[in-house]
N, CA, C and O atoms as a CHARMM CRD file, in Angstrom:
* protein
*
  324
    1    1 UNK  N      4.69900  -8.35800   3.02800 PROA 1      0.00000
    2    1 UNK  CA     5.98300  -8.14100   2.40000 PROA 1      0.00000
    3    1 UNK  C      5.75000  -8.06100   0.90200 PROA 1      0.00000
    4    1 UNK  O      5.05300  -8.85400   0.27000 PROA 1      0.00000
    5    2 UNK  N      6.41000  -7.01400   0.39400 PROA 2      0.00000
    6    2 UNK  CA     6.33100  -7.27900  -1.08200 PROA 2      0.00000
    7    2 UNK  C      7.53900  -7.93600  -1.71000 PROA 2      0.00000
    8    2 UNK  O      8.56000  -8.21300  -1.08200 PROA 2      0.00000
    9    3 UNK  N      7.32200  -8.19700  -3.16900 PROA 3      0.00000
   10    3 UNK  CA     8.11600  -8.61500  -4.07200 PROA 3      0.00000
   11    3 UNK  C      8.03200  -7.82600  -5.16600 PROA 3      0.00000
   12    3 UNK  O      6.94200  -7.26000  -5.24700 PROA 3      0.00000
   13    4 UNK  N      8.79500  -7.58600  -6.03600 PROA 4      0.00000
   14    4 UNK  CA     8.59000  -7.51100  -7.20000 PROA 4      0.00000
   15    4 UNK  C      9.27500  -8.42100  -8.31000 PROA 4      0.00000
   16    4 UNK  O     10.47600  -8.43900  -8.04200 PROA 4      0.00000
   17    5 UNK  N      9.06600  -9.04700  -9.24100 PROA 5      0.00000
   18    5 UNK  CA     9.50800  -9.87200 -10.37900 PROA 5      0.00000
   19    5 UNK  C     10.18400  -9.28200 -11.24000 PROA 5      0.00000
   20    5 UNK  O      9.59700  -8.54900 -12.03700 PROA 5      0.00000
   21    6 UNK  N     11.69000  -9.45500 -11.31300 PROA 6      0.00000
   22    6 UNK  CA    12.04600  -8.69800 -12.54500 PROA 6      0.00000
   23    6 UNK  C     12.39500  -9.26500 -13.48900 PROA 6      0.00000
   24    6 UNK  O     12.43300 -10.39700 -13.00600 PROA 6      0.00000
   25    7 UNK  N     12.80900  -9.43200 -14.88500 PROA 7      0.00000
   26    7 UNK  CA    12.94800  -9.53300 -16.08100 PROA 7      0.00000
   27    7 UNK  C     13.36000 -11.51500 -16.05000 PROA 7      0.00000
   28    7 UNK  O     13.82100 -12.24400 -15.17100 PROA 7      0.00000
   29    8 UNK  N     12.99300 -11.71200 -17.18400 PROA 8      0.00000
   30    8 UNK  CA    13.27300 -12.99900 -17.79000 PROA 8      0.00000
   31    8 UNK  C     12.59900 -14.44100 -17.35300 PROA 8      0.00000
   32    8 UNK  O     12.37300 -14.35000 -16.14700 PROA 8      0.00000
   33    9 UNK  N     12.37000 -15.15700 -17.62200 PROA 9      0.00000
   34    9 UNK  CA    11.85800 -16.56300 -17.32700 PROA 9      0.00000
   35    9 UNK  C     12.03800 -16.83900 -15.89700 PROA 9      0.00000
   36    9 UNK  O     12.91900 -16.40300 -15.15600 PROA 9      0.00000
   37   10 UNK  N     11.15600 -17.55800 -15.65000 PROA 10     0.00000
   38   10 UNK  CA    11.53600 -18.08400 -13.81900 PROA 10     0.00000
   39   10 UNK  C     12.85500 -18.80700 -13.61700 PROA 10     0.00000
   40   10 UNK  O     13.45200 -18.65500 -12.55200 PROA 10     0.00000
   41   11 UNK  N     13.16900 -19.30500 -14.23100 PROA 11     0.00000
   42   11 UNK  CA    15.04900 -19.52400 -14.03600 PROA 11     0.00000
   43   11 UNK  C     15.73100 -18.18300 -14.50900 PROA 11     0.00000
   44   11 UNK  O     16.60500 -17.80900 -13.72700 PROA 11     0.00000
   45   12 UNK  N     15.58900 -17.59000 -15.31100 PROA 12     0.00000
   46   12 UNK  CA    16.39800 -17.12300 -15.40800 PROA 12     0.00000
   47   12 UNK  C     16.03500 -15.35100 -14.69900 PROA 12     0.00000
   48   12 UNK  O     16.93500 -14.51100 -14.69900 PROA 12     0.00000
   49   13 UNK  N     14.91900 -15.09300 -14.26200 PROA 13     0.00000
   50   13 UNK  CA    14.36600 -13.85100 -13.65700 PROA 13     0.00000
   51   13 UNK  C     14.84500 -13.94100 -11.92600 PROA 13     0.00000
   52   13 UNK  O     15.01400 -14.96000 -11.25600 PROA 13     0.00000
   53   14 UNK  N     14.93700 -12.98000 -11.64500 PROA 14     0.00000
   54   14 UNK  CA    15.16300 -12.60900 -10.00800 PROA 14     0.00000
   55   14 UNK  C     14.00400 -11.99900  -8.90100 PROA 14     0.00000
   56   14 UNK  O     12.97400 -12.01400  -9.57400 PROA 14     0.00000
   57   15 UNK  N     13.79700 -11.69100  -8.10900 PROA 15     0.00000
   58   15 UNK  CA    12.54500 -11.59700  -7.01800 PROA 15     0.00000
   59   15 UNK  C     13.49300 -10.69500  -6.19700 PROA 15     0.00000
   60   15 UNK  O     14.43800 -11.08300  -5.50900 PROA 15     0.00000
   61   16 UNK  N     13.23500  -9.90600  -6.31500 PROA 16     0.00000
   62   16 UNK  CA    13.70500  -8.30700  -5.51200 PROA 16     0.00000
   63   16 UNK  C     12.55800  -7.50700  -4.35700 PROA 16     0.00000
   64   16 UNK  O     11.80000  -6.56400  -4.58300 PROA 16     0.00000
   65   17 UNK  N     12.71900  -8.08700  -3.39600 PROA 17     0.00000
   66   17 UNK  CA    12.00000  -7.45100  -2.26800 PROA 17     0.00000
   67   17 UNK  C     11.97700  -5.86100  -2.29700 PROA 17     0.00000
   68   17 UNK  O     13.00100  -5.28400  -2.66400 PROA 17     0.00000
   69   18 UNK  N     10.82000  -5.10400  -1.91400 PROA 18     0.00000
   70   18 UNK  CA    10.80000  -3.57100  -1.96400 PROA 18     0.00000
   71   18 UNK  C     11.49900  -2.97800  -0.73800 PROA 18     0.00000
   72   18 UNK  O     11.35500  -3.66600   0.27200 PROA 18     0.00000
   73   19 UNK  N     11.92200  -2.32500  -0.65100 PROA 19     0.00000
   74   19 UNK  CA    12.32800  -1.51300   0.18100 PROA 19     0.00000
   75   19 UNK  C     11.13200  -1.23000   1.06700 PROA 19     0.00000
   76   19 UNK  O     10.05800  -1.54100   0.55200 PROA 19     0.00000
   77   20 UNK  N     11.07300  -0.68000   2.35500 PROA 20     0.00000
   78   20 UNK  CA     9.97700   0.07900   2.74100 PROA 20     0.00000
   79   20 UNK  C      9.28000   1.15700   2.16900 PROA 20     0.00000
   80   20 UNK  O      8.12300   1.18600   1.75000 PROA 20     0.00000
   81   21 UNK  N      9.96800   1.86700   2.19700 PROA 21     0.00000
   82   21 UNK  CA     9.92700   3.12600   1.04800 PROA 21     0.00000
   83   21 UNK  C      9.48400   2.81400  -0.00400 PROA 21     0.00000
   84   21 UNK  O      8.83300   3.72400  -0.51700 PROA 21     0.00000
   85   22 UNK  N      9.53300   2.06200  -0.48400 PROA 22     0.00000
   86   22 UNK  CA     8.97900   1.48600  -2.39600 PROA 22     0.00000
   87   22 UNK  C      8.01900   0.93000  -2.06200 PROA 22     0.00000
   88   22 UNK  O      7.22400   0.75800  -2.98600 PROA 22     0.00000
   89   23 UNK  N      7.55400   0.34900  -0.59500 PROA 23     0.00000
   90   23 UNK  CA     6.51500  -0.31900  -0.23100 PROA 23     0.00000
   91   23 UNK  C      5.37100   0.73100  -0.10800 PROA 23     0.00000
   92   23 UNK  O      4.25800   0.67900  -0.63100 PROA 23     0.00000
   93   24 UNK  N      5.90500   1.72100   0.72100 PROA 24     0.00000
   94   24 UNK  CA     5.10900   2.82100   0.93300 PROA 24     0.00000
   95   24 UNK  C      4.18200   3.21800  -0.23800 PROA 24     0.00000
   96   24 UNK  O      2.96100   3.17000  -0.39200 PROA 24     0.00000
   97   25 UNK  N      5.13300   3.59700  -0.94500 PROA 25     0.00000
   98   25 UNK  CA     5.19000   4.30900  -2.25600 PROA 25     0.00000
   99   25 UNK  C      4.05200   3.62800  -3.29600 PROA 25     0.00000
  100   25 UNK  O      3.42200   4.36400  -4.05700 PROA 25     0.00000
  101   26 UNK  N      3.81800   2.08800  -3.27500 PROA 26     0.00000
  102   26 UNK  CA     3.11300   1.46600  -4.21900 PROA 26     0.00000
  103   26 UNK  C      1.32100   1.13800  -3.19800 PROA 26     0.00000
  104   26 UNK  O      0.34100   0.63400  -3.74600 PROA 26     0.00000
  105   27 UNK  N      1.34900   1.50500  -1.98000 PROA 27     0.00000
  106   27 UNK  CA     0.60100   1.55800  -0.92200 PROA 27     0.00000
  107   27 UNK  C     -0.09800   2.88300  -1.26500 PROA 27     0.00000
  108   27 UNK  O     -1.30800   2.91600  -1.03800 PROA 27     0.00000
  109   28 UNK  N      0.57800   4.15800  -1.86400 PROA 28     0.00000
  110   28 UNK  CA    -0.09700   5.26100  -2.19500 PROA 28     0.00000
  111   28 UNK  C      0.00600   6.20500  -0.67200 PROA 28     0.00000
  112   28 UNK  O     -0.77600   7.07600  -0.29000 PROA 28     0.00000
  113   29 UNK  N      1.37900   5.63500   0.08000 PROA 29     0.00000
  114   29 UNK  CA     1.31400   6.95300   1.54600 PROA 29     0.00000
  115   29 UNK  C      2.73200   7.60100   1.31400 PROA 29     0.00000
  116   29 UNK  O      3.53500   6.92300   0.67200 PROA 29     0.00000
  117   30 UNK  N      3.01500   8.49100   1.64000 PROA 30     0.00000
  118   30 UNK  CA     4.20100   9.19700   1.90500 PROA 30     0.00000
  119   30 UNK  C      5.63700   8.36200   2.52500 PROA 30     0.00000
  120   30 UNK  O      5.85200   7.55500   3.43000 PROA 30     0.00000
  121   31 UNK  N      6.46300   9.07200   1.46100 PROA 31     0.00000
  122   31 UNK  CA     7.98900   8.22200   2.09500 PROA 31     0.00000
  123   31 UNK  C      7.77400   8.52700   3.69600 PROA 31     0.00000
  124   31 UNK  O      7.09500   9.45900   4.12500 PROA 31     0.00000
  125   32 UNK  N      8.50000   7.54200   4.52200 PROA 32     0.00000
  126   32 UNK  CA     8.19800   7.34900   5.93700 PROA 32     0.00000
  127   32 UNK  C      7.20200   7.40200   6.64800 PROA 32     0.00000
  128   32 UNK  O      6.98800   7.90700   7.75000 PROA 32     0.00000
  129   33 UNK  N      6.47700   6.72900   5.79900 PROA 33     0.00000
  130   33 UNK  CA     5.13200   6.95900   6.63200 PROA 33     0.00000
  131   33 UNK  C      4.78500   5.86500   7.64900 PROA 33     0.00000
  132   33 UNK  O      3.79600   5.82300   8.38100 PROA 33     0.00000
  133   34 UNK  N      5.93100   4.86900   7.53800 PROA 34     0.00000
  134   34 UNK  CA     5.99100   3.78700   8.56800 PROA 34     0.00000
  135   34 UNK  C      7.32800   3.38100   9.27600 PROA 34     0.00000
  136   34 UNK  O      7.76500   2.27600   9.59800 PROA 34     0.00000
  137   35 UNK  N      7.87400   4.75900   9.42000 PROA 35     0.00000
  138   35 UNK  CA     9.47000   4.93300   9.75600 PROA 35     0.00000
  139   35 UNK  C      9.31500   4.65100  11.45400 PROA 35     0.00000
  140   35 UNK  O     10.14000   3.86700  11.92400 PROA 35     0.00000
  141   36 UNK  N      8.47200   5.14800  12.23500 PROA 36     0.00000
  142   36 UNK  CA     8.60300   5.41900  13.59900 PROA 36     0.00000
  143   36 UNK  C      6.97200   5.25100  14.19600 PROA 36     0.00000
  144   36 UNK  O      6.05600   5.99700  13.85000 PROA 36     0.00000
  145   37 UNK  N      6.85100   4.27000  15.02600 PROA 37     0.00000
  146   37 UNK  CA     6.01000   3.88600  15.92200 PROA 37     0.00000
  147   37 UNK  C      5.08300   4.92900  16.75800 PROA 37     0.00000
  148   37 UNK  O      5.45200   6.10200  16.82600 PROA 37     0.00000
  149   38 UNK  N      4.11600   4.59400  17.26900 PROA 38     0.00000
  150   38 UNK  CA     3.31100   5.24900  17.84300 PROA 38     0.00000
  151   38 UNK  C      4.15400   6.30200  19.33900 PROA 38     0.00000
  152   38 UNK  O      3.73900   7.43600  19.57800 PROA 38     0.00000
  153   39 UNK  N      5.08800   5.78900  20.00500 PROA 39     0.00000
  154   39 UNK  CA     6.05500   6.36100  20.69000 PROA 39     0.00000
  155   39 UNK  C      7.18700   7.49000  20.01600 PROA 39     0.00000
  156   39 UNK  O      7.83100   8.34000  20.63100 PROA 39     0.00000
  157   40 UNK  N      7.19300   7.26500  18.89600 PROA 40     0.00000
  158   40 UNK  CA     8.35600   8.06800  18.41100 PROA 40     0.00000
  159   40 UNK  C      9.83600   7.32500  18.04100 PROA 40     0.00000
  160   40 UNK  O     10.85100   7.87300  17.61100 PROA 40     0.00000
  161   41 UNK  N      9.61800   5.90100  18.35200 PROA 41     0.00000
  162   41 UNK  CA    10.64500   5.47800  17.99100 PROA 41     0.00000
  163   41 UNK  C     10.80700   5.31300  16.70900 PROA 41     0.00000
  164   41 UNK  O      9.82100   5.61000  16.03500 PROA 41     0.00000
  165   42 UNK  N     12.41900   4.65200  15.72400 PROA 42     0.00000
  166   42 UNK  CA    12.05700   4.07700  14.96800 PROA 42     0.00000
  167   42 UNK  C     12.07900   2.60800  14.72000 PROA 42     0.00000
  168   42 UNK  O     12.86000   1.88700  15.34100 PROA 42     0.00000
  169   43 UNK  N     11.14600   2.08500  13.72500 PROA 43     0.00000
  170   43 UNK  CA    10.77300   0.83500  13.32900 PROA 43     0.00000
  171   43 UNK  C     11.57000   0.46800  12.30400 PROA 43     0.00000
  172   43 UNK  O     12.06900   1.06900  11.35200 PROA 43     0.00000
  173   44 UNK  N     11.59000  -1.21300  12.89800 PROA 44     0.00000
  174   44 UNK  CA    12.42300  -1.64600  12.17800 PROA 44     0.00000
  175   44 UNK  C     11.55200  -1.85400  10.82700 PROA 44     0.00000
  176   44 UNK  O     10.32200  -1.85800  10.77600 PROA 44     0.00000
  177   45 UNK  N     12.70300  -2.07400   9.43900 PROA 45     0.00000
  178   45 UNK  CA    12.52200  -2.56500   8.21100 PROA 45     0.00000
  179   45 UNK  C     11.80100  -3.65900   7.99300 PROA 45     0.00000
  180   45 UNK  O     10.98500  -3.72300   7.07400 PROA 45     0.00000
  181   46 UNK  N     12.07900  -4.80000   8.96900 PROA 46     0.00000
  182   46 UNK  CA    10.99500  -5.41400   8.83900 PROA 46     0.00000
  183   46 UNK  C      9.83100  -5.91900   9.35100 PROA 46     0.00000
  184   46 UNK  O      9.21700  -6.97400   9.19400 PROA 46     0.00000
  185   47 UNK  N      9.60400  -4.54700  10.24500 PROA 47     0.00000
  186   47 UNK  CA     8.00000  -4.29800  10.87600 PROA 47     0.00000
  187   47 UNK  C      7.17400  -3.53400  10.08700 PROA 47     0.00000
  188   47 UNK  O      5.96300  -3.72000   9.96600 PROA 47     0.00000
  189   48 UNK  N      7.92200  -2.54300   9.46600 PROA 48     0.00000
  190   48 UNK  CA     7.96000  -2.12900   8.31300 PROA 48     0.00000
  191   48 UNK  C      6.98400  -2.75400   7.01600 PROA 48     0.00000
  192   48 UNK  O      5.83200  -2.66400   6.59100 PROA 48     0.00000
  193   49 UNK  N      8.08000  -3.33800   6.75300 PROA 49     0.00000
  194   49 UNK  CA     7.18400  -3.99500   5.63400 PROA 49     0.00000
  195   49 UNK  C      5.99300  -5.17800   5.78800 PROA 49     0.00000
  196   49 UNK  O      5.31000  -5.60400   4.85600 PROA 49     0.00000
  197   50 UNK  N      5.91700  -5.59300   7.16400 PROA 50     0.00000
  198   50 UNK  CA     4.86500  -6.42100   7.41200 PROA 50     0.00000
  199   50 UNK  C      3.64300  -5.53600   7.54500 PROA 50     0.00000
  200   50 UNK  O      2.57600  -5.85100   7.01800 PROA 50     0.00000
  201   51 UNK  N      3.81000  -4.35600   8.29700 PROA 51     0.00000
  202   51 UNK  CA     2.44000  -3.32300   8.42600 PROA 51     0.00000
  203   51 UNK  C      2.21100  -2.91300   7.09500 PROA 51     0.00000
  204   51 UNK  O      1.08300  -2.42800   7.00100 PROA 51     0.00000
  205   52 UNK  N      2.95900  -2.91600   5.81200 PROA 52     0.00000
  206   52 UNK  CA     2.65900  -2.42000   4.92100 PROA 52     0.00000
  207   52 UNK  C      1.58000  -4.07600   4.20600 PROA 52     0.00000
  208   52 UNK  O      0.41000  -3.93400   3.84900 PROA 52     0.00000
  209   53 UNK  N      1.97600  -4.83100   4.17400 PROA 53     0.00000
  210   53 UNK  CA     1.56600  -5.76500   3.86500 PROA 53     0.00000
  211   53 UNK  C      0.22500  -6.48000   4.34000 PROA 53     0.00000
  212   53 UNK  O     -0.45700  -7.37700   3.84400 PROA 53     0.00000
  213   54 UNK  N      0.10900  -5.61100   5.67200 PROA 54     0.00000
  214   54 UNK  CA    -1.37200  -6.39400   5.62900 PROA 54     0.00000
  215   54 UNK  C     -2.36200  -4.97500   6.18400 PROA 54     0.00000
  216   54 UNK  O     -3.11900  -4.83400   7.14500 PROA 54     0.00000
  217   55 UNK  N     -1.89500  -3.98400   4.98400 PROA 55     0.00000
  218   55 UNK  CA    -2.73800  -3.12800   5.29500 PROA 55     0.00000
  219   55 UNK  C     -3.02100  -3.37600   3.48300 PROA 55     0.00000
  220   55 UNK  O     -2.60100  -4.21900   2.69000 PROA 55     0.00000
  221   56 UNK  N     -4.15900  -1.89800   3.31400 PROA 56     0.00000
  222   56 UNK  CA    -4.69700  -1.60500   2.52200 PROA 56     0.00000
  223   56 UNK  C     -4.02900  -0.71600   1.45700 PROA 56     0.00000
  224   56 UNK  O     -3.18300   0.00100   1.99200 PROA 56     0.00000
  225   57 UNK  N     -4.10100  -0.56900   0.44600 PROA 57     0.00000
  226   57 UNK  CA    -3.65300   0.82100  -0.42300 PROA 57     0.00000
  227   57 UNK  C     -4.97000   1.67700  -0.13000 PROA 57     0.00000
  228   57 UNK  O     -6.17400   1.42600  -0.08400 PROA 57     0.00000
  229   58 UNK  N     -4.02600   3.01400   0.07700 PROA 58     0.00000
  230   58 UNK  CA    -5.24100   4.10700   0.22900 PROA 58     0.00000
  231   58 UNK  C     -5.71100   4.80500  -1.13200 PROA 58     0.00000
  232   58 UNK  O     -6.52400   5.70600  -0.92600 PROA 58     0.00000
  233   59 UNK  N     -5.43700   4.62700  -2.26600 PROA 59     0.00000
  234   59 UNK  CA    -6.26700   4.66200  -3.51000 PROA 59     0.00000
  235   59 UNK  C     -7.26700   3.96600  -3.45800 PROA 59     0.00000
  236   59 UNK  O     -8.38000   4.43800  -3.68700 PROA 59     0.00000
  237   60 UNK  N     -7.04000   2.53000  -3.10500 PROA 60     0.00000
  238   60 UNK  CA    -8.55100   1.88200  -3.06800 PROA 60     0.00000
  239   60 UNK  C     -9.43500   1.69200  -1.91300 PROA 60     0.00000
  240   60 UNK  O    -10.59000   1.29700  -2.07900 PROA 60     0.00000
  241   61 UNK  N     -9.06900   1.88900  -1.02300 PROA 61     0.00000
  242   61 UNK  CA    -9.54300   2.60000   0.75300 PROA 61     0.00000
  243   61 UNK  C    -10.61800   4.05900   0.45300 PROA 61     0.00000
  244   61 UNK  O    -11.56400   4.39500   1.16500 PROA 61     0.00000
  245   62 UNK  N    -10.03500   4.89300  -1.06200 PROA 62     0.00000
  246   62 UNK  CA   -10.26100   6.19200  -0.77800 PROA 62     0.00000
  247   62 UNK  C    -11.68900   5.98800  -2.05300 PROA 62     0.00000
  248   62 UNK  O    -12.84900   6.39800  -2.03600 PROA 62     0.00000
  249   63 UNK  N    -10.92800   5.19000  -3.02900 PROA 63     0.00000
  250   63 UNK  CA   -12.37000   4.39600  -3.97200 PROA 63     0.00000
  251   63 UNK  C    -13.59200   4.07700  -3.32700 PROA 63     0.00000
  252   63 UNK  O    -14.65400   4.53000  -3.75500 PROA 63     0.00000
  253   64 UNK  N    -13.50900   3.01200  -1.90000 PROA 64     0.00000
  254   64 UNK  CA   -14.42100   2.29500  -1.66900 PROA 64     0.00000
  255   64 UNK  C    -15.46300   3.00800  -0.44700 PROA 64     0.00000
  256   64 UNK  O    -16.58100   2.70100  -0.03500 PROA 64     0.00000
  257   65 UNK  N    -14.52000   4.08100  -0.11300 PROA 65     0.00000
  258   65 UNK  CA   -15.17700   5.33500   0.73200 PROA 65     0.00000
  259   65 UNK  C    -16.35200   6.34800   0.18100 PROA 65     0.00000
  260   65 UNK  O    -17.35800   6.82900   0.70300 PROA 65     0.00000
  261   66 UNK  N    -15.69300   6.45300  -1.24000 PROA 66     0.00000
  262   66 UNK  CA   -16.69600   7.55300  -1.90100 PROA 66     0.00000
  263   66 UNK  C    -17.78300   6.63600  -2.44400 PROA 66     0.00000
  264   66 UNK  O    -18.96700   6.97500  -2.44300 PROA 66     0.00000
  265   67 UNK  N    -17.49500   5.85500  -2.75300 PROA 67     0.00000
  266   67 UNK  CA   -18.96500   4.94300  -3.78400 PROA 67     0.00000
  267   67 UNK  C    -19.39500   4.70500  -1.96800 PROA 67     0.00000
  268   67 UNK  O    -20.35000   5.44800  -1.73700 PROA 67     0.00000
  269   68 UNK  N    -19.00200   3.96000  -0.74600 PROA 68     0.00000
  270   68 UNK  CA   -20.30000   3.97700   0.29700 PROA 68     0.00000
  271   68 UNK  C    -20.99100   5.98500   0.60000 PROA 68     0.00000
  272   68 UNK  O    -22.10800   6.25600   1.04000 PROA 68     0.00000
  273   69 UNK  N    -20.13500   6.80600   0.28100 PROA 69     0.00000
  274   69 UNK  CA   -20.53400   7.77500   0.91900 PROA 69     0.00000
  275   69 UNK  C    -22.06100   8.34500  -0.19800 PROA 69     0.00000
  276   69 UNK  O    -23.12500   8.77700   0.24400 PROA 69     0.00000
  277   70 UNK  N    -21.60300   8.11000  -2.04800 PROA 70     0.00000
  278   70 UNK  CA   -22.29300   8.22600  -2.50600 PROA 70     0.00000
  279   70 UNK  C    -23.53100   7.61200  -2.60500 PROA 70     0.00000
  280   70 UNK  O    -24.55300   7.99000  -3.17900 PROA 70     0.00000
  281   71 UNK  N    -23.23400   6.35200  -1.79800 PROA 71     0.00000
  282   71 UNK  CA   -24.47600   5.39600  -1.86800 PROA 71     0.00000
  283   71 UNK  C    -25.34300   5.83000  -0.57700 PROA 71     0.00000
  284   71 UNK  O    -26.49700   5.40700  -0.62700 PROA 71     0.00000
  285   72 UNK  N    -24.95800   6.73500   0.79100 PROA 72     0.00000
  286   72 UNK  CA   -25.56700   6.96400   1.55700 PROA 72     0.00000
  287   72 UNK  C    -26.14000   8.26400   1.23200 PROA 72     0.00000
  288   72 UNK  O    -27.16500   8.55300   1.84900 PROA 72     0.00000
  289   73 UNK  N    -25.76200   8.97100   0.52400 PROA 73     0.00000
  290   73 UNK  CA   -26.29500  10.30200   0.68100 PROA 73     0.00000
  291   73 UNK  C    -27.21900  10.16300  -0.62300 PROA 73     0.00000
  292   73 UNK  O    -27.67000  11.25300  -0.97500 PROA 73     0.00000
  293   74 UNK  N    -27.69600   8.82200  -1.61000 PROA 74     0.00000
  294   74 UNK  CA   -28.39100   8.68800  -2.26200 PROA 74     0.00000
  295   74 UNK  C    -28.39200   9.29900  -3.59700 PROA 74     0.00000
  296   74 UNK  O    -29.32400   9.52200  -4.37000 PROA 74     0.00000
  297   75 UNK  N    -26.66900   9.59800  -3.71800 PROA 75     0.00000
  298   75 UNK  CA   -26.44200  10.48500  -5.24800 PROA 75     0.00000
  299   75 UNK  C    -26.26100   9.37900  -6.45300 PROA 75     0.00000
  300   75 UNK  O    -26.85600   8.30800  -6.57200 PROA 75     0.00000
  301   76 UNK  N    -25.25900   9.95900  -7.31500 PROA 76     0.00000
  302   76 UNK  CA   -24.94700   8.81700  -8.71900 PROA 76     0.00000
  303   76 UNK  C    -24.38100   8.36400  -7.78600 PROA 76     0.00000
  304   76 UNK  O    -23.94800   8.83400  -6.73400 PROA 76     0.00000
  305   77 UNK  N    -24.41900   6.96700  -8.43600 PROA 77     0.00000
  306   77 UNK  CA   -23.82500   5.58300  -7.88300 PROA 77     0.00000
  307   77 UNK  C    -22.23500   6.10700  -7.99900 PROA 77     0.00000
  308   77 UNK  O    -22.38600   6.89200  -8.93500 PROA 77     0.00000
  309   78 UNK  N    -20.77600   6.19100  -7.65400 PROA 78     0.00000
  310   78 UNK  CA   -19.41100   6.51200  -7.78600 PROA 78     0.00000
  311   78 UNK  C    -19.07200   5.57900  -9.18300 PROA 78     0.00000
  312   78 UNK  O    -18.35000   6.11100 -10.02600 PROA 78     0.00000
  313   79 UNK  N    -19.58800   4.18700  -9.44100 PROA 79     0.00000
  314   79 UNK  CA   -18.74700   3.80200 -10.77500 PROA 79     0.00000
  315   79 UNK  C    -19.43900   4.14600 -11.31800 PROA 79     0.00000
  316   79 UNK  O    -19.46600   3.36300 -12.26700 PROA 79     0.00000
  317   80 UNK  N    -20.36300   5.06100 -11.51200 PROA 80     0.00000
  318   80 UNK  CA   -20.72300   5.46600 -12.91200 PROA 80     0.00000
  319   80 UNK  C    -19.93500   7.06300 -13.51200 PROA 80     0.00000
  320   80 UNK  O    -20.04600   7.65200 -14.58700 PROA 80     0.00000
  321   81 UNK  N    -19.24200   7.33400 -12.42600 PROA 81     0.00000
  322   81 UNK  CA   -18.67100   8.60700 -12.33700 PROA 81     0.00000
  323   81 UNK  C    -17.29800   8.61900 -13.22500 PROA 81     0.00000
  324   81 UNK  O    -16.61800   9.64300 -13.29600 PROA 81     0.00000
């Protein structure tokens, strides 16, 4: 599940849960990309945001892919890139 923190001191600031969609979105996948289940149904909001939560962001899924791929095929190392 996410949160986000918005403005002012811990008394005086608020904790605003993401939407799915905003969850998606900071995950780096396409709006609805966790709208509807492997059947075609749809999923609820907050199955939703639990699959978003204990998955990965695919920016850094897509980081940690190229530095192993560069490291197998024996090229520049990826952080030096």
């Amino acid at each position: 599940m996410f949160a986000l923190w918005r403005e002012g001191r811990e008394a005086e600031g608020v904790i605003t849960w993401l939407t799915p969609t905003e969850g998606e979105r900071a995950m780096g996948l396409p709006d609805g990309w966790t709208a509807f289940g492997h059947d075609g149904r749809p999923v609820s909001a907050r199955a939703r945001q639990k699959a978003l939560g204990n998955s990965i962001a695919l920016p850094c899924a897509e980081y940690i892919m190229a530095g192993v791929k560069e490291e197998l095929e024996g090229g520049k190392p990826y952080s030096d890139i």
